[in-house]
C-alpha positions, 0 to 999 in steps of 0.5 A, a space after each residue: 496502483 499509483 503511489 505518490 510519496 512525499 518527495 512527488 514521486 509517482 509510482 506505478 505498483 501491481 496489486 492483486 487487491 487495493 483500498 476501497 476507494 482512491 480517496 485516501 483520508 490516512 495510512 497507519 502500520 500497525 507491525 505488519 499491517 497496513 491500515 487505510 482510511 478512505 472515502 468509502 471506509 477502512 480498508 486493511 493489508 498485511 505487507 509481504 516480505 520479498 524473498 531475495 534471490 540468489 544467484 548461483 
């Protein structure tokens, strides 16, 4: 997926799934959860916290 923030920077993340469609109208988080409104209808994802890794 590509992410453009609000600084211009682009993004390149991997995703296992993504909106239903490139056009996106708005985001809202609700806790952990990510709302996306797009042409083609809502989509919904719920954000995976990062393990930390650690060292030996």
């Amino acid at each position: 997926m590509t992410v453009r923030d609000a600084q211009g920077t682009v993004t390149q993340i991997a995703v296992t799934s993504a909106p239903s469609h490139n056009y996106i109208l708005a985001v809202d988080f609700q806790g952990e959860d990510l709302w996306v409104a797009t042409a083609h209808g809502v989509s919904h994802g719920i954000r995976l916290k990062q393990q930390k890794e650690t060292t030996k």
